[in-house]
C-alpha positions, 0 to 999 in steps of 0.5 A, a space after each residue: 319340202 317333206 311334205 311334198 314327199 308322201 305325195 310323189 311316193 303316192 304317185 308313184 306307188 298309183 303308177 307302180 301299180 297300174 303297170 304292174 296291172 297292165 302286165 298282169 292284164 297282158 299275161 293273161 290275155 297272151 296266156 289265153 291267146 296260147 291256149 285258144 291257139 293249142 286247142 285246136 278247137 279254130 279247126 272246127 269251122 275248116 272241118 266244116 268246109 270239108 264236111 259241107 263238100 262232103 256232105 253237099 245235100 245240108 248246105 243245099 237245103 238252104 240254096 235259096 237262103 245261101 244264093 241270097 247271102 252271097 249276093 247280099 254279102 257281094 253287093 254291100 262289100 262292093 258298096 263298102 269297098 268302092 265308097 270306103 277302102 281307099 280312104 281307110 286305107 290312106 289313114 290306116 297307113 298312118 298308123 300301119 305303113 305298108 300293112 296298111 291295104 291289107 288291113 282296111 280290107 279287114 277293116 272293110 270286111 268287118 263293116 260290111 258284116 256288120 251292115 250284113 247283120 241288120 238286113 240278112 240276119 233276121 230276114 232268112 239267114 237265122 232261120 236257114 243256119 239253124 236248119 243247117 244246124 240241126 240237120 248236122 247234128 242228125 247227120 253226125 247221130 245226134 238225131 235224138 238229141 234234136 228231137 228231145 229238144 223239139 218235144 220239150 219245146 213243144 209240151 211249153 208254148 213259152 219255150 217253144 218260142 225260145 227252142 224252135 223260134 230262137 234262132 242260132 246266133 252265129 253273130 252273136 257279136 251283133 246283139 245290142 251290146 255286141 255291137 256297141 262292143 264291135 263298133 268300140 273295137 275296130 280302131 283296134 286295126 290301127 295299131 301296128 301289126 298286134 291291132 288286128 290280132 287284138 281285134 280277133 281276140 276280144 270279138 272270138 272271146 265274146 262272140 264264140 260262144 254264140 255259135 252253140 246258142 242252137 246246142 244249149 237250147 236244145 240241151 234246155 241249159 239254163 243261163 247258169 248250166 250255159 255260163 259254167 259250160 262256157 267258161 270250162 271251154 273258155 279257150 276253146 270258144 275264143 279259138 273258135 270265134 276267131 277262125 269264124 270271124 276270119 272266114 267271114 272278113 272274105 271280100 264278097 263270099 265272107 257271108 258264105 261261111 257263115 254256112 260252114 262255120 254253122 256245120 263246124 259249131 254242130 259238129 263240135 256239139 255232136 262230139 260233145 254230145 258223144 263224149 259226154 253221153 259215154 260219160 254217161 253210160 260208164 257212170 250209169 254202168 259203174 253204178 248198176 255193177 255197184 247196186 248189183 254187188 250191194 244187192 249179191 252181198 246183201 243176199 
């Protein structure tokens, strides 16, 4: 009899233990859900539609890339949609009752952009997205910024094909691993109305940082400068790969904001860009004024 005790206290301190886990992993990630949120940095990728208006002439130097991407994207939904939706929907309802239409139009979305990603991606969208890119960063006075980076890459053949041949990676989530990830995580819009959120958050996190793929290559950051950038921004990145995937979940035009979202990316790296460049100047001026009292007290 006593020796059957240890065993239901070991137990029970194991199950004591993965709860209490489980709260820690859930706090955290609401904890990060706050921050992404009070960021504000999800405006980015609005901010980008507004600018494109604005500034028609940078998305328009991709017109044939952009007419392209919206026939691709409308001609897969319609396929996905006509195939797929009503099924999904009968079993999402299942699992999600009247939430269950407008969640396997999520669902139908996020399959039709994965598919996107296998014919458009290479094809013309990477090249057309990293024009729009560097044309944004020219238009927000981050010209130089963009030119530096073309020159290093040109003086090294190797990181040529890295800076200029590199293509920004708007859908980072589609790499080898990302899409492993993306596929493992959409049963997430099952689950009753956290699912889908869930599903936001774990592909903003890991996707978000893709969208500055362009910024770090021009700025040559090594994989470690990159990692550091990220994770001091790591709320941020998430608040903004989320609103991007959200864009792109639109029935038939989704592919469309990959365009503007690329214009919020670039003008978030310019004002980084700005910020820190005065950063810079008030340090590099505090040093000269300390070199020139050192050289005054010296005379």
């Amino acid at each position: 009899m006593s020796s059957t005790h240890p065993a239901q206290h070991s137990a029970t301190s194991r199950t004591g233990s993965l709860v209490e886990r489980i709260q820690h992993e859930a706090q955290e990630t609401a904890s990060h859900a706050l921050q992404a949120l009070t960021s504000l940095a999800w405006l980015w990728p609005i901010r980008g539609i507004l600018y494109s208006i604005s500034h028609p002439q940078i998305i328009l130097s991709v017109r044939h890339a952009l007419l392209k991407s919206i026939l691709s994207s409308a001609a897969i939904f319609a396929v996905l949609a006509f195939f797929t939706y009503l099924p999904q929907m009968a079993i999402l309802a299942i699992f999600t009752g009247p939430l269950a239409p407008l969640v396997a139009l999520v669902v139908v979305g996020a399959e039709s952009l994965l598919l996107l990603s296998f014919f458009v991606r290479a094809l013309f969208l990477e090249p057309a997205l990293t024009h729009v890119f560097d044309v944004t960063l020219q238009a927000r006075g981050q010209g130089q910024l963009v030119r530096e980076g073309k020159t290093r890459a040109s003086q090294q053949s190797a990181v040529a094909r890295g800076v200029q041949g590199t293509l920004v990676k708007p859908l980072q989530v589609f790499s080898k691993d990302g899409i492993l990830r993306y596929v493992l995580t959409l049963p997430l819009n099952m689950i009753p109305a956290v699912g889908t959120v869930l599903f936001l958050l774990y592909n903003g996190y890991n996707g978000g940082p893709g969208w500055h793929a362009r910024y770090f290559q021009l700025k040559s950051f090594t994989k470690g400068q990159r990692a550091s950038f990220v994770e001091n921004r790591r709320a941020e990145y998430t608040a903004f790969g989320m609103a991007t995937l959200l864009f792109n979940f639109i029935p038939l035009v989704g592919l469309l904001f990959s365009f503007t979202n690329t214009v919020g990316a670039a003008l978030w790296a310019a004002e980084l860009e700005a910020q820190a460049n005065l950063i810079d100047t008030q340090v590099g001026g505090t040093r000269s004024r300390k070199n020139s009292n050192t050289s005054t007290g010296s005379q």
